[in-house]
C-alpha positions in Angstrom: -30.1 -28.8 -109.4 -30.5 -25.2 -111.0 -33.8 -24.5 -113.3 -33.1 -24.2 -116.6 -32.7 -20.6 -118.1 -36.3 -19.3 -119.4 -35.7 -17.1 -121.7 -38.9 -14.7 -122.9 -39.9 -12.3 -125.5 -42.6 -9.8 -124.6 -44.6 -7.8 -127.1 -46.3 -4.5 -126.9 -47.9 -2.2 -129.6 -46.7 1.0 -127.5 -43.5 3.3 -127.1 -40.8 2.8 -124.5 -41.3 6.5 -123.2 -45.4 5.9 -123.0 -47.3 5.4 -119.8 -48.7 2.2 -121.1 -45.3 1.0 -121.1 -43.7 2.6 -117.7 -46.9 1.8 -116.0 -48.8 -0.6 -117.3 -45.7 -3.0 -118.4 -42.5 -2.4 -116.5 -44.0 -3.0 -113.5 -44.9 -6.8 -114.5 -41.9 -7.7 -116.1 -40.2 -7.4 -112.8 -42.2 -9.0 -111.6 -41.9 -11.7 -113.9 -38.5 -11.5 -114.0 -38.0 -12.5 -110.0 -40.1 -15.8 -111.1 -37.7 -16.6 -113.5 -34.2 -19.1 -113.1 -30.8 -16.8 -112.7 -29.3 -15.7 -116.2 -32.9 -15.9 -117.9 -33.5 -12.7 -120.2 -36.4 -10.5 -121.4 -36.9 -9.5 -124.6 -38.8 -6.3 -124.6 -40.2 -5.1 -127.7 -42.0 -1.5 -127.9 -43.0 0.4 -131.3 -41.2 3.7 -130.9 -43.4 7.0 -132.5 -42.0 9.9 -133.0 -43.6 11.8 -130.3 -42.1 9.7 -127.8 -38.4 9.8 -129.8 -35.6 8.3 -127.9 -32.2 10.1 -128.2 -28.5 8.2 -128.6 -28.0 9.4 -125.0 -31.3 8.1 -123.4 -31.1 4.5 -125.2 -27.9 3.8 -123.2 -29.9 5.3 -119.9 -32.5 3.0 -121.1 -30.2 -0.2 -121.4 -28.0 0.4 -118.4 -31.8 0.5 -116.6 -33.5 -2.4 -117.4 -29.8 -4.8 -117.3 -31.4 -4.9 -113.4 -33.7 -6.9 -114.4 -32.2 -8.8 -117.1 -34.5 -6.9 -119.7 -33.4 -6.1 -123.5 -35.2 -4.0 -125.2 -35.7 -4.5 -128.8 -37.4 -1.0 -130.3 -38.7 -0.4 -133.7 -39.9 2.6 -135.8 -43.6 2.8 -136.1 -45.4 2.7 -139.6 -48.7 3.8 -139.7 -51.2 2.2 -141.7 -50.3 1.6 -145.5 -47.9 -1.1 -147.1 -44.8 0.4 -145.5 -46.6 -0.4 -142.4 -46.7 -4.0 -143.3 -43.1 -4.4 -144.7 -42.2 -3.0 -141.3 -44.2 -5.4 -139.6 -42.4 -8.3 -142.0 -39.3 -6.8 -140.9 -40.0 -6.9 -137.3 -41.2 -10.3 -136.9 -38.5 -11.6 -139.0 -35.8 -9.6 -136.9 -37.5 -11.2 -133.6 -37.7 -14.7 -135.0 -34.0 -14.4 -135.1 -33.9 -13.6 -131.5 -35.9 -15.9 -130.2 -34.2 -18.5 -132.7 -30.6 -17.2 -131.5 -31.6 -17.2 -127.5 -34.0 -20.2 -127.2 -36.9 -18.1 -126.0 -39.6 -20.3 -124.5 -42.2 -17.9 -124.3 -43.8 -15.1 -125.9 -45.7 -13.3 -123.5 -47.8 -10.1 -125.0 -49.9 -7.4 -123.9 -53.0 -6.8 -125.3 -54.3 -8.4 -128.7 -53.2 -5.9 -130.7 -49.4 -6.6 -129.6 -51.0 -10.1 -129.7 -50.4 -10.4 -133.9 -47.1 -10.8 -134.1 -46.7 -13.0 -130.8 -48.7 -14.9 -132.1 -46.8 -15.6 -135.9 -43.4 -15.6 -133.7 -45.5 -18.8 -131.2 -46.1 -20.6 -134.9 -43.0 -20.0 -136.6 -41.1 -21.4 -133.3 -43.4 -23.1 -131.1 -43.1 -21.2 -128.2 -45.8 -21.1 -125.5 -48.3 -18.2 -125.7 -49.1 -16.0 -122.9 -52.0 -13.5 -123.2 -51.5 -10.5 -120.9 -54.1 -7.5 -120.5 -56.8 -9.7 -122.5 -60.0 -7.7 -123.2 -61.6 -7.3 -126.7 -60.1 -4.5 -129.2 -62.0 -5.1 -132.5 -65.6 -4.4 -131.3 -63.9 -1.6 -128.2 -62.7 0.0 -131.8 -66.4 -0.5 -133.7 -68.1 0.8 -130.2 -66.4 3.8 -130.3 -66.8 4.7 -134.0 -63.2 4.2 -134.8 -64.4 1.7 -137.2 -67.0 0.0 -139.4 -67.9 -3.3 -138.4 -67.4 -4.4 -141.9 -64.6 -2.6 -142.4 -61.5 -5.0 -143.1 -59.2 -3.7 -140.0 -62.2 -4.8 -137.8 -63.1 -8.0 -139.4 -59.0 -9.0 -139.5 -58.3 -7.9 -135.6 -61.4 -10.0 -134.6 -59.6 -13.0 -136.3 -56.6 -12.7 -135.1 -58.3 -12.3 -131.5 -59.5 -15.8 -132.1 -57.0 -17.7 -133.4 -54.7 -15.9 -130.6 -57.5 -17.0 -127.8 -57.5 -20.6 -129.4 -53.4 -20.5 -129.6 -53.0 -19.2 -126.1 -51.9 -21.8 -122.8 -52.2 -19.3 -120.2 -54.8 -16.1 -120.7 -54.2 -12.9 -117.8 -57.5 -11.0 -118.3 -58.4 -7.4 -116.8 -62.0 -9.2 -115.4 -63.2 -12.2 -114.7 -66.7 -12.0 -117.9 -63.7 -12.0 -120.3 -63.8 -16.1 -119.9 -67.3 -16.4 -121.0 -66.9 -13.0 -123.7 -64.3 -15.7 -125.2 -66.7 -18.0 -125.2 -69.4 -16.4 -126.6 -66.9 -14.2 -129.2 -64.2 -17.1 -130.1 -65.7 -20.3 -129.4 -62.7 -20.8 -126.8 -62.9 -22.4 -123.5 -59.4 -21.9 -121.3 -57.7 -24.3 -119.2 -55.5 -21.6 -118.2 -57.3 -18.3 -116.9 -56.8 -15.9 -114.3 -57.7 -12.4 -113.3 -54.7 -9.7 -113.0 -56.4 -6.2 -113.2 -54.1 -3.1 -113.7 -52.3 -3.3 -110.5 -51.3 -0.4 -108.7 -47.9 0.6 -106.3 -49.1 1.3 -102.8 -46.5 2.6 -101.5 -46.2 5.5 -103.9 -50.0 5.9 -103.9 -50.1 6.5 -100.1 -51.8 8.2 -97.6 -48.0 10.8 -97.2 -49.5 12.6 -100.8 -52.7 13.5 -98.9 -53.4 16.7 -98.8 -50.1 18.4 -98.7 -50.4 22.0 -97.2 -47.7 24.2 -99.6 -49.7 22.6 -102.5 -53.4 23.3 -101.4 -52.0 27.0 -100.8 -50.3 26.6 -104.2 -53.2 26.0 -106.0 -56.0 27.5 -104.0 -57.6 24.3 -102.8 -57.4 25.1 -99.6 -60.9 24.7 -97.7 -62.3 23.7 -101.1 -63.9 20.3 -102.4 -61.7 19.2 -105.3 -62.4 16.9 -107.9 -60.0 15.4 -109.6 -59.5 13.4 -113.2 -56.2 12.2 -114.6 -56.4 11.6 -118.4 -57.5 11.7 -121.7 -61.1 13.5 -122.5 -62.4 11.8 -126.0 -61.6 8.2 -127.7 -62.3 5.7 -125.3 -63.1 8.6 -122.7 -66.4 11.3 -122.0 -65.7 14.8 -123.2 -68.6 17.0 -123.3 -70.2 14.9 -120.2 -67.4 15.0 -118.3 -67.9 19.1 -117.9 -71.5 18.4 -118.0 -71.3 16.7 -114.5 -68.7 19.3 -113.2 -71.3 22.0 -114.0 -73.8 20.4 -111.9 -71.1 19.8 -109.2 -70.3 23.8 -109.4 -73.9 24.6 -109.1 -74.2 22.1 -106.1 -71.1 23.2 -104.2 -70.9 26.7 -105.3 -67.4 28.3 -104.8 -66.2 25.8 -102.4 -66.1 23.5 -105.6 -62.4 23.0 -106.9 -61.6 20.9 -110.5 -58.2 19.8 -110.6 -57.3 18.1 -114.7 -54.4 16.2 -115.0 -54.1 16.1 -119.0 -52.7 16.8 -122.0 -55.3 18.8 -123.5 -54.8 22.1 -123.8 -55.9 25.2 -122.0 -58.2 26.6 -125.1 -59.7 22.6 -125.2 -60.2 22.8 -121.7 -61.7 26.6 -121.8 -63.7 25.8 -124.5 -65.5 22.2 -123.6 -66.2 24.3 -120.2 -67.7 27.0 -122.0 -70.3 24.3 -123.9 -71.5 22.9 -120.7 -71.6 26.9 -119.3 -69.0 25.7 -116.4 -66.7 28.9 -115.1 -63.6 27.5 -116.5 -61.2 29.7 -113.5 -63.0 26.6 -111.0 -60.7 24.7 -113.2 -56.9 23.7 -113.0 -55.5 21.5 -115.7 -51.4 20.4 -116.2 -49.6 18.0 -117.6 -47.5 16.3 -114.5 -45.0 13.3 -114.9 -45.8 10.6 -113.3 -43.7 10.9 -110.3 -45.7 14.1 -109.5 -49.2 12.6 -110.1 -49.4 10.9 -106.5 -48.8 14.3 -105.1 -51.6 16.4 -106.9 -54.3 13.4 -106.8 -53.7 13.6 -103.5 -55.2 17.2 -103.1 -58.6 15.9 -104.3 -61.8 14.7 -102.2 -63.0 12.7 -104.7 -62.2 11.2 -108.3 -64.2 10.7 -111.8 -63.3 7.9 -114.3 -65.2 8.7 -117.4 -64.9 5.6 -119.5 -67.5 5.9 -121.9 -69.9 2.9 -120.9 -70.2 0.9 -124.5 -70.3 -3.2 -124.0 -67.0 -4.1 -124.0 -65.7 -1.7 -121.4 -68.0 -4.2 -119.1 -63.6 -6.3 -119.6 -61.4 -3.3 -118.8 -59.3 -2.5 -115.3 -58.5 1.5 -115.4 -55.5 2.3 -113.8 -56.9 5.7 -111.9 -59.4 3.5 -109.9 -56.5 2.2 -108.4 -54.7 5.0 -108.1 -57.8 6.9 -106.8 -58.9 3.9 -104.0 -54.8 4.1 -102.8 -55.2 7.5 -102.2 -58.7 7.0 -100.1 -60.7 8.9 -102.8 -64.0 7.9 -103.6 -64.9 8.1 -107.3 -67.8 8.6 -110.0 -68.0 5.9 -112.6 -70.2 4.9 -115.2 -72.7 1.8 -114.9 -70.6 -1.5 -116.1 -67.2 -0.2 -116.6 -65.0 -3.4 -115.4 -65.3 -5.0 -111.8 -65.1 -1.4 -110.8 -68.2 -0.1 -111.0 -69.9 -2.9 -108.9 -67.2 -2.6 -106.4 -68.2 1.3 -106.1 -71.7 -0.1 -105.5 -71.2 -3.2 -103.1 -68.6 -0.7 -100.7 -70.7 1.7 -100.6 -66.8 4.2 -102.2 -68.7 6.3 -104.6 -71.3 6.8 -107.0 -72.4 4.6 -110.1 -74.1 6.6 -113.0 -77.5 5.1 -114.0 -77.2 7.0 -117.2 -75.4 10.1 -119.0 -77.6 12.5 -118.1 -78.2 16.1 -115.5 -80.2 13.8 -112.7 -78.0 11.1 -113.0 -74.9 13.8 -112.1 -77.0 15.3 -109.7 -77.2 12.2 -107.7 -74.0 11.1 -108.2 -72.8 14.4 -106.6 -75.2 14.6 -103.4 -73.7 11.0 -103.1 -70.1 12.1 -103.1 -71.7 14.8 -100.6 -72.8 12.1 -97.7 -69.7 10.0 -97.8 -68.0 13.5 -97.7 -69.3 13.8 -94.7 -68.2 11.1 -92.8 -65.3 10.7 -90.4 -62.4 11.4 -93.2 -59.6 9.4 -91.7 -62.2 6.8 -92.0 -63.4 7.2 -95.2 -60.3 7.0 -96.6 -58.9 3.9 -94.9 -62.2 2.0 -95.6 -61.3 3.4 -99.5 -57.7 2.2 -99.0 -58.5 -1.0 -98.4 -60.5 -1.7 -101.4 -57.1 -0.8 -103.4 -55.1 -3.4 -101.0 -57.5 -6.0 -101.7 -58.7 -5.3 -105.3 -55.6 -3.6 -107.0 -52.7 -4.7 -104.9 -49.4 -6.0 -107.1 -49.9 -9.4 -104.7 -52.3 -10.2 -107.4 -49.9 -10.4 -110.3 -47.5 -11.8 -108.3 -49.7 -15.1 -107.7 -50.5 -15.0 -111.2 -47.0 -14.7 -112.9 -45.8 -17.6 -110.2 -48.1 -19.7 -111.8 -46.8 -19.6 -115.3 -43.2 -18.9 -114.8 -42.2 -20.1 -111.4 -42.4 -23.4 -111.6 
């Protein structure tokens, strides 16, 4: 007897065109959608800015795309704060109500809280079942990094919404393991439901092939050099000023055999000038902005990686992507004190360094750490680093963990 069609609507707060999106959600729902009975759809919702504008030509690329995997994709213009903004939220609820009304959707499965509002209004208005994806706390992340007031009324409304979402949810995904008893603690919820599916990452394009690569080390001078790499954003949620603080003493360490390779957005005169206050030689440095298909290729030229989440509580419930990325690639890393699972991972394998603290000792042992595990057998190092990422950030785990909900 066939299963009956399962039809879903997924809800994100990002753009189609943005990494959080093409990384960090595409991914899944194929995932998902090879769990689910033949002829089921996804309904894909993404909050298009206009930085990440889709053209006439690309929304049919777009479409023709994701009809693979059964995968619809419902955009919207984003409002920023402000009454438009909530009209335009009215209007997008009401416009996926019909949807889900019109195609029987089942489930509305959402990533992150702040995607989480309206999945969770749409799971009232039709009794569908909740599913939490990519759960870790917002409100406070946006209070611990002076985004807002903790009496502000954004902050105070998030955090309710992040409870009665929590108490509304039937299955929760979370990036770690301490978000159960955080929920606890936070919302007064206890889940009969919970499961750990960190940001997962694609082995086979992170592999051992992008090592390395002798026309690029000659292309960028790396070659014979100790290279550091870091792929994203400096500020927000990230270290800035300490990120060029720990390069410094890295320079001064190394001396000219000492490489920096950025993979960002920021520009050159940003880059030139945060070097500048830390009195780094910013020509040590190269910075570009690469596509994603390219990134595999130029982390690949490093020795080692930094991921400079800035170590406030709540980042003790996050999963970032470059660890995984980093541990494919057999790179060992520096990483703050409690940042996720990863940090005690670092620690236990013995595939990096964990800062203590932000401060010039604290770099300086982080980098003579990075020195001795530089300086074992490489070929070693680098399989014992890969394995972490087949164990720890392999897609099996999201596999097991989207079979539970949707493939029975």
């Amino acid at each position: 007897m066939a299963k009956k069609i399962t039809n879903i609507l997924v809800t994100t707060f990002w753009s189609y065109k943005d990494a959080l999106v093409q990384n960090c959600t595409l991914p899944y729902l194929k995932i998902i959608h090879a769990n689910l009975p033949k002829g089921s759809k996804i309904f894909l919702l993404t909050i298009e800015q206009q930085q990440f504008a889709i053209s006439a030509a690309e929304r049919q690329q777009i479409q023709d795309y994701l009809k693979q995997w059964n995968i619809v994709h419902c955009s919207f213009r984003y409002v920023s704060y402000g009454w438009k903004a909530y009209l335009n939220w009215l209007r997008i609820v009401l416009s996926l109500w019909l949807i889900m009304v019109k195609n029987n959707v089942r489930y509305v499965h959402t990533f992150c809280t702040t995607a989480g509002i309206s999945a969770y209004l749409l799971s009232l208005l039709t009794g569908a079942t909740l599913v939490m994806d990519c759960y870790e706390p917002h409100a406070e992340a946006s209070v611990e990094n002076d985004d807002w007031k903790r009496n502000s009324f954004r902050f105070k409304f998030l955090f309710w919404l992040e409870k009665l979402q929590s108490r509304r949810a039937k299955y929760v995904l979370a990036n770690t393991a301490g978000m159960q008893q955080y929920a606890k603690e936070k919302y007064g919820v206890t889940f009969s439901h919970f499961c750990v599916r960190p940001n997962c990452t694609n082995l086979n394009q992170f592999s051992e092939e992008h090592i390395k690569k002798p026309t690029l080390l000659a292309q960028y001078g790396f070659e014979n050099k100790i290279v550091c790499v870091y792929a994203g954003k400096l500020g927000g949620i990230y270290l800035k000023q300490e990120v060029f603080d720990l390069l410094k003493v890295a320079h001064n360490y190394w001396g000219d055999r000492f490489r920096v390779l950025l993979l960002t957005a920021h520009t050159r005169a940003e880059i030139e000038q945060m070097a500048a206050n830390s009195q780094l030689d910013s020509h040590i440095i190269t910075s570009l902005f690469a596509p994603h298909h390219l990134v595999p290729d130029l982390m690949g030229l490093a020795d080692f990686g930094i991921t400079p989440v800035k170590p406030v509580p709540t980042k003790r419930y996050c999963s970032p992507v470059k660890d995984g990325e980093y541990w494919a690639l057999g790179l060992p890393i520096i990483i703050p004190q409690n940042i996720g699972d990863d940090a005690e991972i670092v620690e236990r394998y013995n595939i990096g360094a964990v800062l203590s603290e932000l401060s010039i000792p604290a770099y300086r042992a982080a980098i003579e750490k990075i020195d001795a595990l530089l300086k074992e057998d490489n070929v070693n190092l680098r399989k014992r680093i890969r394995h972490i990422a087949e164990q720890y950030r392999g897609f099996h785990i999201a596999e097991e963990a989207y079979a539970h909900i949707y493939g029975s």
